[in-house]
N, C-alpha and C positions, 0 to 999 in steps of 0.2 A: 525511071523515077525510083523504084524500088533500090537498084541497084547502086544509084547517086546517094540517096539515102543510106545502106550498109556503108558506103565507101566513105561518108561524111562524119558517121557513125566510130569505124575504124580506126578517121583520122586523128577523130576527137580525142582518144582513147590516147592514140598515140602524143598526141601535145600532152596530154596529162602526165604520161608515162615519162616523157623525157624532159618535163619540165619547161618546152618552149616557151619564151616570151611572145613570139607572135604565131599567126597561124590562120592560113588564108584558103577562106573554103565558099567557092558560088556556085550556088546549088541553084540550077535551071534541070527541063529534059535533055536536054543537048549540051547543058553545061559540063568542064572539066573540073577536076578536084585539084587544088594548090596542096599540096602537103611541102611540108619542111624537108632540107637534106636529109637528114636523118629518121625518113618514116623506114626504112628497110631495118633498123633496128628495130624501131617500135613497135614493127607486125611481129619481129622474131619474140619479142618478149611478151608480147598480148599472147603468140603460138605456145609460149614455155608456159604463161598465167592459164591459161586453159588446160594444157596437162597439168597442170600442177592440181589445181583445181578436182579435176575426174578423177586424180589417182584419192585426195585426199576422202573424196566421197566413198569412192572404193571398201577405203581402208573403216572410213566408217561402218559402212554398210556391214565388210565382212565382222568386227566388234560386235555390231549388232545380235548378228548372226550368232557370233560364240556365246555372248551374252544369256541367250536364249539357251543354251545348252546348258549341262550342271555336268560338274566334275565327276569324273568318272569313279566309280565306287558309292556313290550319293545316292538313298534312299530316296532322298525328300530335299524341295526347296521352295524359299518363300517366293511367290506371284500375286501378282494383283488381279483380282476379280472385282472387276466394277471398280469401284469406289475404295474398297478397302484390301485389306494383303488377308493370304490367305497359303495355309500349307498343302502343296500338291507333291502327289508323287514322282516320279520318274518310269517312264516305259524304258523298254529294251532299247531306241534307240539315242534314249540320253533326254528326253523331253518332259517335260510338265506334262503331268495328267491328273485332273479329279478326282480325290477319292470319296470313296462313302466314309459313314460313323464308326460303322462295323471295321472298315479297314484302318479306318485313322486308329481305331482304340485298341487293334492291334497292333498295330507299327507301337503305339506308345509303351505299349507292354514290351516288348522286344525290345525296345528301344534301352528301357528301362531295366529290363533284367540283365541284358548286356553288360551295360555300365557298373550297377551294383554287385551282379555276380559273377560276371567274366572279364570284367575290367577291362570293358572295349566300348569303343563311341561308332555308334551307328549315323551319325548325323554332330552338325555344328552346334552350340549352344542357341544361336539363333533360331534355326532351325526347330530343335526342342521344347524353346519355349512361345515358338510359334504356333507346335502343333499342340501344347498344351490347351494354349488362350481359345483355342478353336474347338477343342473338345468342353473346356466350361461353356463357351459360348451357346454353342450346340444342345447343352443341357448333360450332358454324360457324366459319368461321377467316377469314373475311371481315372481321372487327375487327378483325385483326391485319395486314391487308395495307399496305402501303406508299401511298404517294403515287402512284408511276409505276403500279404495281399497278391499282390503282380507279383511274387514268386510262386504261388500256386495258381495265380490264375495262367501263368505260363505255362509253369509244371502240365496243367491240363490239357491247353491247347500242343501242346509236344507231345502228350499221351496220346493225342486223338489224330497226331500227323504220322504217328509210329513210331518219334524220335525222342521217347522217357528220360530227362533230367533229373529224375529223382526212384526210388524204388521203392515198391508199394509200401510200406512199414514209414517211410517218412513224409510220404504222400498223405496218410492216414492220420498222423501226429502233425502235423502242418493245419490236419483237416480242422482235427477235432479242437485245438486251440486256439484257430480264431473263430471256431464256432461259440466258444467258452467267453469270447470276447463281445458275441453280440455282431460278429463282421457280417455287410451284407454279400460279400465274395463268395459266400459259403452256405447262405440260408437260400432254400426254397423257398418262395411265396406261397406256393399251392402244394398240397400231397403227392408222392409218387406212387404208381402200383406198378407190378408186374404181375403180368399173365399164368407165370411159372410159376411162382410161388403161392400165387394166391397170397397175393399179403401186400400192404399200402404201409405208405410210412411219412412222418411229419417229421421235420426239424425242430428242435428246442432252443429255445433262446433265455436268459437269466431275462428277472423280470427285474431289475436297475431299481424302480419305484419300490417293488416290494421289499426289494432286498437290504434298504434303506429304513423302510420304517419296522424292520424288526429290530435294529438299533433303537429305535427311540426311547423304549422304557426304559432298558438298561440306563441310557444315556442321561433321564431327565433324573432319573433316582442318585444314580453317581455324581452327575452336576450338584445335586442337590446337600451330598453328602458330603464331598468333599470340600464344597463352597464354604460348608459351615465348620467343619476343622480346621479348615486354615484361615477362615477368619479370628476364631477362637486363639487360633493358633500364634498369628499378627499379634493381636491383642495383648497378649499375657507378658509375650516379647517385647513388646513395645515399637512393633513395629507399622505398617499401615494399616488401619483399619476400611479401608475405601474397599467396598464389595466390589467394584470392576474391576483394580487392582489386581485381587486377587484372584479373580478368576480371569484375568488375562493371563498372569502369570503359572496356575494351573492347569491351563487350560491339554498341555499334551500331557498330563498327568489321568484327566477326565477323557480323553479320549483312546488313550489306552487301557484303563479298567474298563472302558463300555465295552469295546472289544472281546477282550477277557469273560466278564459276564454272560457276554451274549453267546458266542461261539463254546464256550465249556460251562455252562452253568445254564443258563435259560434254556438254548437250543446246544445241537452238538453237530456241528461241520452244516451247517443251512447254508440249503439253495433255493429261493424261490425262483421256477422258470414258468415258461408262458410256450404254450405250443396250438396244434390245433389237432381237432378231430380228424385223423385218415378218413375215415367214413363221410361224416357230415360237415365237416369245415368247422365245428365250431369252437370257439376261442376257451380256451380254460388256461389253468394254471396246474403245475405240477410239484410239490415241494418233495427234496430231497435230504433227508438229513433225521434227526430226533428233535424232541422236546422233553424235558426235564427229566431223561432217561427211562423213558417210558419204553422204550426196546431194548433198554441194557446200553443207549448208548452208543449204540454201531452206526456203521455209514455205509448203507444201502447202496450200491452201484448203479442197482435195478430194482423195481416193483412196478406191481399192475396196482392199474388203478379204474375207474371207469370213466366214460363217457357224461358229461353233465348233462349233455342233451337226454331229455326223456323218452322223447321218442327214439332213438339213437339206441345208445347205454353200451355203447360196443365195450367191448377187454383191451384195452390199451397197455401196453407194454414199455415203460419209459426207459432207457439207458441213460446215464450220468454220463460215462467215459465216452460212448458214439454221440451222445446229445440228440436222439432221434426218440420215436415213438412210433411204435407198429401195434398194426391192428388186422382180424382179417376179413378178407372183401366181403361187399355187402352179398350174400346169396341170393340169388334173383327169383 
């Protein structure tokens, strides 16, 4: 029965194959199969449709297979994880592997100093902007860093593999400038001590807000001054008298005397900055500079100053050019 069946099965195949008009098949247990003259073609070519078939899978299959692999020299390539794509690495044998934060925001740094300082592509644009979208996702802030940024945050991590990009003196001047800028590449959160020295140290940062509103006087008095000269001024010319006018048109006039006033006449070379206590953590500010040439005018690199905390009151040590503040340890 089974066998009447394949055989009925085969035949069918073969009418279809060779287009026969008729085609006589009586299917009993003891029954014979009618096939057409020409079934000894039909099996050959049902035999050839079936290799043709397994090799085609084959070839699939092997695609697959290569597919799964990533070209040789390749850091990194896009896969999918669950539902959405995602940037994985490469093992030694050429395969997709998961990486951590810590790794991804390395690769990107590497990735990225590469490109901008050695003028070499570690990876495809896709790729890149895949492992980008994955580190904002993630929360990391490492995709938003600068140029200068991921060149010293490289710089560092090459100092700490024993393979230095840079030599201490530009290490230093990389440090101190985007510390100058407020970067967080470069700030401590918390105080450092050493053992050795006996001595803790805080980073300094420009206080932005403060350093803003010591503008303001200058700014309202010369607004005020020169608003009313050059309306005066309009006037006698015969020209507009509209007060917005004027002070649209003033206006980089009024923002260069503020300047002016403020940096050589009010104050002399001001910095307000914002640090903390080595000892006690607490937040204070630190101003560097003169006011109305009460010191002759000079610009201090460095002074001591103290601790606001009362209970505290440590001697604090502020630098301008390192942008730190040292203090020494609390005595036990």
């Amino acid at each position: 029965m089974v066998r009447a069946s394949r055989a009925s099965a085969a035949a069918l195949l073969a009418c279809v194959v060779l287009g026969a008009a008729t085609c006589t098949l009586a299917f009993s247990p003891s029954s014979t199969l009618v096939l057409p003259r020409s079934a000894p073609i039909a099996a050959q070519k049902l035999v050839s449709l079936r290799h043709s078939v397994r090799a085609a899978s084959a070839r699939s299959t092997l695609r697959m297979q290569e597919e799964s692999k990533v070209e040789e020299g390749s850091v990194g390539v896009i896969a999918s994880d669950g539902d959405a794509e995602e940037f994985f690495g490469v093992d030694a044998n050429g395969n997709p592997v998961k990486l951590t934060l810590a790794a991804k925001e390395k690769l990107y740094l590497d990735a990225t100093s590469a490109f901008h300082n050695d003028d070499k592509k570690m990876m495809g644009d896709d790729e890149y902007d895949q492992l980008k979208s994955d580190l904002a996702f993630e929360g990391s802030s490492v995709g938003l860093m600068s140029r200068d940024e991921i060149k010293f945050m490289v710089a560092a991590n090459r100092y700490q593999e024993g393979k230095p990009i840079m030599s201490d003196e530009e290490f230093d001047a990389l440090r101190r400038q985007l510390k100058q800028r407020g970067s967080p590449a470069v700030i401590h959160k918390v105080p450092t001590c050493r053992v050795e020295t006996q001595r803790c140290k805080a980073d300094i940062i420009p206080d932005d807000v403060k350093n803003l509103v010591l503008y303001m006087p200058a700014f309202g008095v010369v607004t005020i001054l020169w608003s009313e000269l050059a309306y005066w001024a309009n006037t006698l010319s015969g020209g507009s008298s509209s007060p917005l006018y004027s002070l649209a048109v003033n206006t980089p006039f009024i923002v260069t005397f503020t300047w002016i006033v403020t940096n050589y006449i009010l104050f002399q070379s001001p910095m307000v900055s914002k640090t903390t206590c080595p000892r006690c953590n607490t937040e204070q500010n630190v101003y560097f500079g003169d006011i109305l040439f009460v010191n002759g005018g000079t610009n201090a690199e460095s002074l001591t100053t103290e601790c606001v905390n009362s209970a505290c009151r440590a001697e604090l040590k502020a630098d301008k050019i390192k942008m730190i503040v040292e203090c020494d340890m609390e005595k036990a």
